[in-house]
C-alpha positions as CSV (number, residue, x, y, z in Angstrom):
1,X,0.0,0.0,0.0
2,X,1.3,3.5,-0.6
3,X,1.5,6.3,0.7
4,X,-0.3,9.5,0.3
5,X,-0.4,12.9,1.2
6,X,-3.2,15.4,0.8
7,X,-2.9,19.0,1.4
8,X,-0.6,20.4,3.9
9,X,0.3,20.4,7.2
10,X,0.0,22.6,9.7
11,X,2.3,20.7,12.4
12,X,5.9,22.4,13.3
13,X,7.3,25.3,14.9
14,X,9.4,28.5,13.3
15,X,11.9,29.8,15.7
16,X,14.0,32.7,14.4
17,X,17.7,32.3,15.8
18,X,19.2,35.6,16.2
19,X,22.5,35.5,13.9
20,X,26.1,35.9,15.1
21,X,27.5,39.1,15.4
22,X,29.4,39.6,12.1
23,X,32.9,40.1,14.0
24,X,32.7,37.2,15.7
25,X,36.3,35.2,15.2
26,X,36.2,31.7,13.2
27,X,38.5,28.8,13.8
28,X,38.4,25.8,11.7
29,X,39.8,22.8,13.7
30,X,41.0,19.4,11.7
31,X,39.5,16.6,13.0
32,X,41.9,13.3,12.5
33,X,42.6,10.3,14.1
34,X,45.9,9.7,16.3
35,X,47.0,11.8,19.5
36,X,48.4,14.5,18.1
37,X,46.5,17.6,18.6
38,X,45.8,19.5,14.7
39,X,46.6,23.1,14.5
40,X,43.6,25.4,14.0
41,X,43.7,27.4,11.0
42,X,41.9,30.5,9.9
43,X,40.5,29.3,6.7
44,X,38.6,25.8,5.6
45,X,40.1,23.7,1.9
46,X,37.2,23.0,0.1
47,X,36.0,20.1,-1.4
48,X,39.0,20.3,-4.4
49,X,41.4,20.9,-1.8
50,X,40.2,18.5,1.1
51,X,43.9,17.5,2.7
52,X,42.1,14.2,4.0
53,X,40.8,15.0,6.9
54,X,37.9,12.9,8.7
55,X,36.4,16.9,9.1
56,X,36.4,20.2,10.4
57,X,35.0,21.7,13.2
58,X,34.4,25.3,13.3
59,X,34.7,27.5,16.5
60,X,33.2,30.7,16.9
61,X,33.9,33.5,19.9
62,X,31.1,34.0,21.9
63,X,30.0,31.1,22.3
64,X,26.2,30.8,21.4
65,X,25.1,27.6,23.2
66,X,23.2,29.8,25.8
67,X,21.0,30.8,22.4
68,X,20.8,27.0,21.5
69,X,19.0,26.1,24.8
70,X,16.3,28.6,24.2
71,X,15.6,27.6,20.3
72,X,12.9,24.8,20.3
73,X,12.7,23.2,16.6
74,X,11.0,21.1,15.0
75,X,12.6,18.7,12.7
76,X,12.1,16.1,9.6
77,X,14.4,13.2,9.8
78,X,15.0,11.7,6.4
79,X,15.7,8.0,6.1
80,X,19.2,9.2,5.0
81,X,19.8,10.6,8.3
82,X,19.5,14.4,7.5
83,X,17.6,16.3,10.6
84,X,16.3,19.8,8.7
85,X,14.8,22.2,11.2
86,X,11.9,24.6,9.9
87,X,8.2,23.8,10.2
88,X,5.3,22.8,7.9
89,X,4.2,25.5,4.9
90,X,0.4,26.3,5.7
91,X,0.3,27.5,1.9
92,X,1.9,25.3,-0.5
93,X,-0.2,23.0,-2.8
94,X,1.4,20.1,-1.2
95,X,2.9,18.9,2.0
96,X,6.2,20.9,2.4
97,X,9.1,21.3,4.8
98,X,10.0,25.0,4.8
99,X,13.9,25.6,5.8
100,X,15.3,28.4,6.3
101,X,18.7,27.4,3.9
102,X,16.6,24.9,1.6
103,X,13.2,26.7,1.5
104,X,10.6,24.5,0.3
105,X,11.5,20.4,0.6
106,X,8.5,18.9,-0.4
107,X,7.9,15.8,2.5
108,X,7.8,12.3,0.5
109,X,6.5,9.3,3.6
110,X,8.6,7.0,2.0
111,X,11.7,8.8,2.8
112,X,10.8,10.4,5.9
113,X,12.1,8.9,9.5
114,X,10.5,11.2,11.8
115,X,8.9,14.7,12.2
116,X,8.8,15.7,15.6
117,X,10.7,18.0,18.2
118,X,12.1,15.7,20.1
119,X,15.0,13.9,18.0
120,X,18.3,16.0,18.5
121,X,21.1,14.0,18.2
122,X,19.0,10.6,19.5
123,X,18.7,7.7,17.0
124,X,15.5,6.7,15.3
125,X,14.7,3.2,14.6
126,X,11.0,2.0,14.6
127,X,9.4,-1.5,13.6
128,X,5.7,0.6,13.0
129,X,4.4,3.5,12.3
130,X,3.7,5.3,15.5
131,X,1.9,8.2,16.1
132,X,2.6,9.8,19.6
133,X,-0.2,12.0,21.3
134,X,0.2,15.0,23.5
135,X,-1.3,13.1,26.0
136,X,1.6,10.6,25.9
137,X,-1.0,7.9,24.1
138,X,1.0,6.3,21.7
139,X,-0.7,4.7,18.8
140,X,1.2,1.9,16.1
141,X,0.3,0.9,12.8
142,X,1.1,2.1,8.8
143,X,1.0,6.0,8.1
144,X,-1.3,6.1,5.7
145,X,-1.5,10.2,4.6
146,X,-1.1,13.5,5.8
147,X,-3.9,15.8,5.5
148,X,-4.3,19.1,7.0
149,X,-7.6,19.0,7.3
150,X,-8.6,15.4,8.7
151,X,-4.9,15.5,10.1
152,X,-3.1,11.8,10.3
153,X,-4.1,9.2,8.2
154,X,-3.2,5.6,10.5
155,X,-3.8,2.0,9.9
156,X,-3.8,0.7,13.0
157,X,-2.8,-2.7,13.1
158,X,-3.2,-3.7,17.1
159,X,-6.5,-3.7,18.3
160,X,-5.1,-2.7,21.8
161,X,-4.4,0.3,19.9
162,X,-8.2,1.7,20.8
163,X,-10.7,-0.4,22.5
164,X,-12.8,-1.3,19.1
165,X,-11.7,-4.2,17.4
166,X,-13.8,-2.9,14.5
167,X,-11.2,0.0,13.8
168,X,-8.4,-2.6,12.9
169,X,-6.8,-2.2,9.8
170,X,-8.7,0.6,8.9
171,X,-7.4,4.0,8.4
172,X,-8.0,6.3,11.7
173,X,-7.3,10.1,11.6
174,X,-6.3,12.1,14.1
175,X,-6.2,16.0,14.9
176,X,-3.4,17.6,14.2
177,X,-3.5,19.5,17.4
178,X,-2.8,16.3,19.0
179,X,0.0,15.1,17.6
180,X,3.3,15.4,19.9
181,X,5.4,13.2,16.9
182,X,4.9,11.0,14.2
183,X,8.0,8.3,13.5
184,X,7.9,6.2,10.4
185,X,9.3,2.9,9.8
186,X,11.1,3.5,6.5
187,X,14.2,1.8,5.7
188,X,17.5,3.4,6.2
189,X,19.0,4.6,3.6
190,X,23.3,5.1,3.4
191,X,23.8,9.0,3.6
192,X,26.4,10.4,0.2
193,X,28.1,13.2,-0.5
194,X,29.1,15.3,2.3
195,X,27.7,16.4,5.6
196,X,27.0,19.8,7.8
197,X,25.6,20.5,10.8
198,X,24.5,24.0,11.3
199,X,23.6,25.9,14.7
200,X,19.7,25.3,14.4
201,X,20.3,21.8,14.6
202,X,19.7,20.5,11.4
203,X,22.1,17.9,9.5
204,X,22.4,18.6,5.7
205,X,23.6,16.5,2.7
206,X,25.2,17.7,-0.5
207,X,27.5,16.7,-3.3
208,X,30.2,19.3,-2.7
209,X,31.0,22.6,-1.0
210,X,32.9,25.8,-1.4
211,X,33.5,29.4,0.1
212,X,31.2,32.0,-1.3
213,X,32.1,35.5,0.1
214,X,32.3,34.4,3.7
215,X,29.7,32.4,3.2
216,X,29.3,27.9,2.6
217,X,28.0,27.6,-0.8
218,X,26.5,23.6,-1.0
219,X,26.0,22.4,-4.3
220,X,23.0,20.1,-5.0
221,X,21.5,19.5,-1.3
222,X,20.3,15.7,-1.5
223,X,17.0,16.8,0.5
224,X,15.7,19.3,-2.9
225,X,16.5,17.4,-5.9
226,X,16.0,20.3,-8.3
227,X,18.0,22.7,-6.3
228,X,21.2,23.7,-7.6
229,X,23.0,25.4,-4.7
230,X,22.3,27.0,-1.3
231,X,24.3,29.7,0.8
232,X,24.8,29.2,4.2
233,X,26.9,31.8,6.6
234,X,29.8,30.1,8.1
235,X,29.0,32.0,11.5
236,X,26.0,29.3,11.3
237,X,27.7,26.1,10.8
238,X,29.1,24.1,13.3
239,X,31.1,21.1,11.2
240,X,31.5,19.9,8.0
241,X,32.2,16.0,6.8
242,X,32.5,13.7,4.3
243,X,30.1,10.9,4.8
244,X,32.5,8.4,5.3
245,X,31.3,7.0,8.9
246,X,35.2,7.9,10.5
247,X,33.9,10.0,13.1
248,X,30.9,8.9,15.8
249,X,29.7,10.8,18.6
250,X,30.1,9.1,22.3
251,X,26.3,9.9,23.1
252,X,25.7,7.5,20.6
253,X,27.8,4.4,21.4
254,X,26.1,1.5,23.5
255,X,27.4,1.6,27.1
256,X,26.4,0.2,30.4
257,X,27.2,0.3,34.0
258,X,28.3,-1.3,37.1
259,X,28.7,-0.1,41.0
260,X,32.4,1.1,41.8
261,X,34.3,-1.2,44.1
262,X,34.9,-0.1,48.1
263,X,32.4,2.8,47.7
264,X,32.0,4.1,51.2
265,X,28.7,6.1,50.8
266,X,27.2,4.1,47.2
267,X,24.6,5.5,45.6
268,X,20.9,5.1,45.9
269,X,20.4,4.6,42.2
270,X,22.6,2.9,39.5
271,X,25.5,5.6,38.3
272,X,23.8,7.4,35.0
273,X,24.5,9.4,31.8
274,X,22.5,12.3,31.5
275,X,22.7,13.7,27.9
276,X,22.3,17.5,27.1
277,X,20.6,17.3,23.7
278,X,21.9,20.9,21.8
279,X,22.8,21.7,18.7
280,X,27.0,20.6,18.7
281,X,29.4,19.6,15.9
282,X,28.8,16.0,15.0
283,X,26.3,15.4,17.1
284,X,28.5,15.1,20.0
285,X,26.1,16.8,23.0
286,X,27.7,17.2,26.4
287,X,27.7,13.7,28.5
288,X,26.9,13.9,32.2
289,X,28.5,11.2,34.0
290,X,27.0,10.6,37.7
291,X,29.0,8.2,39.9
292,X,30.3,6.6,41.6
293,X,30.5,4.0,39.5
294,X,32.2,2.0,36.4
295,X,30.6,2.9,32.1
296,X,32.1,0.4,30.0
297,X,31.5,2.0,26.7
298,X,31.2,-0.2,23.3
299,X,32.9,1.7,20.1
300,X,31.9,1.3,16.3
301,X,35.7,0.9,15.3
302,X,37.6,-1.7,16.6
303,X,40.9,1.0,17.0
304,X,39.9,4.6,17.1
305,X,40.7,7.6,18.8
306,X,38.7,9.3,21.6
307,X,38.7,12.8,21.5
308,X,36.6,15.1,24.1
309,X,36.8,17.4,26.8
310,X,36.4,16.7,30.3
311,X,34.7,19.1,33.1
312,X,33.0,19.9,36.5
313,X,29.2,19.9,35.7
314,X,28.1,23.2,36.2
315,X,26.1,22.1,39.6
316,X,28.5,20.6,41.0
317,X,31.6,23.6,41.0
318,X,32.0,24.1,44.9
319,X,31.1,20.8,45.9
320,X,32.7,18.5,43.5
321,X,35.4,15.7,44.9
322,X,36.5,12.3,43.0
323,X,39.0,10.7,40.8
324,X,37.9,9.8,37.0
325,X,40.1,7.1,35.1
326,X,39.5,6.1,32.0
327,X,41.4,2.4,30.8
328,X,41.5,0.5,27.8
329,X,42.1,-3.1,28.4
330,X,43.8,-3.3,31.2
331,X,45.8,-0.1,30.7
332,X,45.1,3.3,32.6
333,X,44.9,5.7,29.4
334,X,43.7,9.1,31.9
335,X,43.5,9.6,35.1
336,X,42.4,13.0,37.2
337,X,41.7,14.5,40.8
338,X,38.2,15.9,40.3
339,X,38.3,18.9,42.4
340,X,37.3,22.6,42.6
341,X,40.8,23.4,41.5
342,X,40.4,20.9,38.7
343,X,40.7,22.9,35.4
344,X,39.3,21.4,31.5
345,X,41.5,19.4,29.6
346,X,41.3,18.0,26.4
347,X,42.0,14.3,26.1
348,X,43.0,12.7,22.6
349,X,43.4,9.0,23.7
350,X,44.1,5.9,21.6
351,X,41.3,3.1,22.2
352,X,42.5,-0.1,21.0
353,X,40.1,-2.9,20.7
354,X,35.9,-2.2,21.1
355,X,36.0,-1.3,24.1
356,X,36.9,1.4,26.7
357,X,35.8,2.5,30.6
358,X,35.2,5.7,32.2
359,X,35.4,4.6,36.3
360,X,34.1,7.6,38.4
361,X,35.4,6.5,42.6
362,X,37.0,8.1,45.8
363,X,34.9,10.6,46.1
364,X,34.5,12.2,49.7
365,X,30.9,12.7,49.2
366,X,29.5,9.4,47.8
367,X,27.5,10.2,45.2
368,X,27.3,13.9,45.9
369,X,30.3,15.6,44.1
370,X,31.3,12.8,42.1
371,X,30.5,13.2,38.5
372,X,32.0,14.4,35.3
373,X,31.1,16.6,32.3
374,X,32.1,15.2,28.7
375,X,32.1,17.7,26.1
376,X,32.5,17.2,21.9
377,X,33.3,13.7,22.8
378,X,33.7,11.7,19.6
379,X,35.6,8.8,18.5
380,X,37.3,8.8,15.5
381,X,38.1,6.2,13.6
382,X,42.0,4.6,12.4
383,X,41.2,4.3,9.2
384,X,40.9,7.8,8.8
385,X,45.0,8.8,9.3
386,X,47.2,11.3,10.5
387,X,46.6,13.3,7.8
388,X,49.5,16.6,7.3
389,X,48.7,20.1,7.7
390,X,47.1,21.2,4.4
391,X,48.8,23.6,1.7
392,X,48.1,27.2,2.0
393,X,44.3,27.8,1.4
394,X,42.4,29.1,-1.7
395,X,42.5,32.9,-2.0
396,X,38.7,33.2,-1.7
397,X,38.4,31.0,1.2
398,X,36.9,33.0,4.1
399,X,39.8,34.1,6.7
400,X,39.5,35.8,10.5
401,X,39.3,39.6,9.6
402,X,36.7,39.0,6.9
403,X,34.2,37.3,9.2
């Protein structure tokens, strides 16, 4: 059975990010694998120049990640992975996606992964349709159309779905207005080309890139098929990739946990991993890690490089008082005195194996003041080299004092 839309919708929020002031200093940062920390330079290569290079990731003074908290999107997850922030067009003859970079993407079911407000950075991997109320009701079936006017379109196909076996397997519609999400269970679909995050959020595709006047031209965005090329402001993108799969953000790895040894005040609860979901480069959102307690992490490369930056949670400044380690094997690959005078450090560590633990213990307070903050943490993979400093940049390619 196929899929149909009708109309449009009127589901999605527009939120207006205020841009970065136009003095604001840009840094491009090589992203490679081995522990050698890459010198930042003041200009990106493009694609005709990429020195090899599992990516770049661009840092901009001020900081705007107080802005990012306040920004709520809404997003539409392709089944190519591409998260593009905007909100439904209430006037377009059918069912579109209006972006702010792309414009109009008109929405095709069969390609679409998720439409909701709620998937920053968190993977989406449904066996049904599902349908997700405002009143937490969740219902499961096969998305059958999109229509503004009678709203969702869903075969359900469990009867404990709604209380009336008559109504399964036939289509049900439900009000817009009470729709939190809809998910889809499309197949996944290899991403191409290159990839960019931008501060909204979103995660774009495109055949290549170059610099436009300060600004990232894309050429042929995957998510518009007839569009040529779109301009984005470099103060608004936060990394840039070639979808090779070298570089994979920490949140997402599979990990579990286990009580630290000789704990003298253990903890009530098991030790956790609170996840700040914001817009970052790669994905990588900043890691809360509550001990005391061991987090065995499980990587997607079986040799890769861990690279992240460890800190006090915010909370916890005055009162914070443990030791973190972090081992591979049996090897101790970092260790520190978490303390008030404890400062950020960046951590480029080799992870040999599948495997590597974060152990959070001797902490005066049990499980008071024993936690750490894990920021851009990514893992990057071997195969992906110590690539060499690249050759001067184009003349055109955006530097410090034209930004």
């Amino acid at each position: 059975m196929g899929r149909k839309i009708k109309n449009k919708f009127t589901l999605g929020l527009l939120c207006v990010s205020l841009p970065a002031l136009a003095n604001d200093s840009l840094l491009f940062e090589p992203i490679v694998g081995g522990t050698v920390t890459q010198i930042e330079v003041k200009s990106a290569p493009t694609t005709n120049t990429w020195p090899g290079w599992c990516g770049v990731r661009i840092q901009q003074t001020p900081n705007l990640i107080n802005q990012k908290k306040l920004d709520q999107q809404s997003y539409y997850i392709t089944s190519d992975g591409q998260r593009i922030a905007g909100r439904f067009e209430m006037d377009a003859p059918k069912a579109s996606w209006r972006n702010s970079v792309l414009l109009s993407i008109p929405i095709d079911l069969e390609n679409t992964k998720a439409i909701s407000t709620s998937v920053l950075g968190k993977n989406i991997e449904n066996t049904n349709d599902t349908v997700c109320l405002v009143n937490n009701d969740r219902l499961d079936g096969f998305i059958d159309s999109i229509d503004m006017t009678n709203g969702v379109g869903i075969e359900l196909t469990k009867s404990n779905n709604s209380g009336d076996e008559k109504t399964k397997n036939k289509v049900t519609y439900i009000a817009l207005n009470r729709v939190a999400e809809i998910r889809l269970s499309t197949k996944i679909k290899k991403p191409s080309g290159w990839r960019i995050w931008l501060q909204d959020g979103s995660v774009l595709d495109f055949d290549s890139w170059s610099d436009d006047q300060n600004q990232c031209r894309l050429s042929k965005p995957h998510a518009v098929g007839e569009m040529e090329s779109a301009t984005i402001p470099w103060n608004n993108v936060l990394a840039i990739a070639p979808n090779t799969n070298t570089i994979f953000p920490l949140v997402s790895c599979f990990w579990k946990v286990a009580e630290a040894d000789q704990v003298i005040n253990p903890r009530l609860s098991p030790p956790i991993i609170i996840a700040e979901y914001i817009p970052t480069a790669f994905d990588a959102t900043p890691m809360n890690l509550h001990g005391p307690g061991v987090f065995r992490f499980t990587t997607p490369f079986v040799n890769c490089t861990l690279f992240t930056s460890v800190h006090i949670p915010t909370q916890l400044l005055k009162n914070i008082d443990c030791q973190a380690t972090i081992e591979c094997g049996e090897k101790i690959i970092w260790r520190g005195k978490i303390n008030s005078e404890f400062k950020p450090v960046v951590l480029r560590l080799p992870i040999t194996g599948s495997e590597f633990t974060v152990r959070l213990d001797q902490s005066s307070r049990g499980a008071f003041g024993c936690a750490i903050q894990l920021k851009d943490a990514i893992l990057i993979s071997d195969t992906c080299g110590n690539s060499p400093q690249p050759s001067p940049p184009p003349p055109t390619a955006p530097i410090k004092s034209d930004v």
